[in-house]
N, C-alpha and C positions, 0 to 999 in steps of 0.2 A: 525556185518556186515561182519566180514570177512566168516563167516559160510555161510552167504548168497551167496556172491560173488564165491566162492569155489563150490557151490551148481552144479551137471554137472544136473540137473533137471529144474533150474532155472538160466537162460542166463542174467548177468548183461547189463544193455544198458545208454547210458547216447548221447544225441544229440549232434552237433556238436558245435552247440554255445555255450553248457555248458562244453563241452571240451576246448576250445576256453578260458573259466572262469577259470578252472582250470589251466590251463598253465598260465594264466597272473597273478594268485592270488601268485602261488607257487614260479615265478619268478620275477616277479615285489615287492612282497606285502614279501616275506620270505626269498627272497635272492636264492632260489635256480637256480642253474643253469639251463639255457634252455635242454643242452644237456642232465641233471642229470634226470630234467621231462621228456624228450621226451622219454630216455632209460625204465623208468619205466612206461608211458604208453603204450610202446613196450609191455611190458612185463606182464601186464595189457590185450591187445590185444592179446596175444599171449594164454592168458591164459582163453580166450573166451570173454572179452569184447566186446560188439557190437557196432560199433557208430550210431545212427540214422541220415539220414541228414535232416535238416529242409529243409521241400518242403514248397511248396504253403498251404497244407490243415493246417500242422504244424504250420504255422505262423498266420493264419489265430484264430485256435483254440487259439493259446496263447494270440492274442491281444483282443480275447474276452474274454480271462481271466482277462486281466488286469484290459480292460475297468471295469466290472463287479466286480472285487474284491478289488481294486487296493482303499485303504484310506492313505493319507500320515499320518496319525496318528493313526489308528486303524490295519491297515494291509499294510503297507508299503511294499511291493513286486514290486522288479524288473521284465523287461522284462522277463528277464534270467532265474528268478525263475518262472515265466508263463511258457516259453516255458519248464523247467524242468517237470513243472505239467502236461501240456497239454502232453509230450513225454509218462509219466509212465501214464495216460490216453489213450491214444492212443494206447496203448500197453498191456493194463489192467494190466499194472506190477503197485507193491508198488514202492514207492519214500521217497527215503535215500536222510535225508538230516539233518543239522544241525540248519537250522534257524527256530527258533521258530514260525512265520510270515507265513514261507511256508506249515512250520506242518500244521498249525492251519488251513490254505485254502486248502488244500490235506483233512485232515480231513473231512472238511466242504463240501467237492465235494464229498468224498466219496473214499478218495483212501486211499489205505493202507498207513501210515508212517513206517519206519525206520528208527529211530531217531540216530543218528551220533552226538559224541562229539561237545559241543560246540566249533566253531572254535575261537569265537572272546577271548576265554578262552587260548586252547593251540595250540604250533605252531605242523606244522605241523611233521614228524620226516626227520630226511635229506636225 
């Protein structure tokens, strides 16, 4: 992942709601400090991160994802992870991601995976 991200051909992007995930998971769910994450997606951004912002078409796209894909036992996908899919669709980019669930509906649409350590395995590093 990091080869990708680094990539100056290929512009990593992540929406704003899933940025929005990221800061609550890292500081809420792992302890780290708000300020600790904000400095490191500074530096993230700085380093060509793109944010997307979710508009209308975006929001629109992802709750037809849900509708449509959305099993609480077979493919249990959050909002969060629609709108992540419907972003890297949207954008014809692949989508990095660690949850199995997501893969497998990225897959099944038809979009590239980039499969990311499992998170519920290790924490994050500080």
């Amino acid at each position: 992942m990091e080869r990708e991200l680094r990539s100056p051909t290929q512009a990593a992007h992540i929406s704003a709601l899933n940025l929005a995930e990221v800061i609550d998971v890292l500081t809420r769910i792992y302890g780290r400090s708000a300020a600790a994450t904000m400095d490191a997606l500074q530096l993230l951004e700085a380093g060509g991160l793109r944010i997307v912002p979710v508009d209308a078409d975006l929001g629109a796209h992802a709750g037809e994802l849900h509708a449509r894909l959305y099993d609480r036992r077979s493919a249990p996908l959050s909002m969060a992870d629609c709108v992540a899919l419907a972003t890297a669709m949207s954008l014809n980019e692949p989508l990095a991601t660690s949850d199995p669930p997501l893969a497998l509906a990225a897959q099944n649409e038809g979009v590239e995976v980039v499969r990311l350590g499992d998170s519920r395995v290790h924490s994050p590093p500080q």
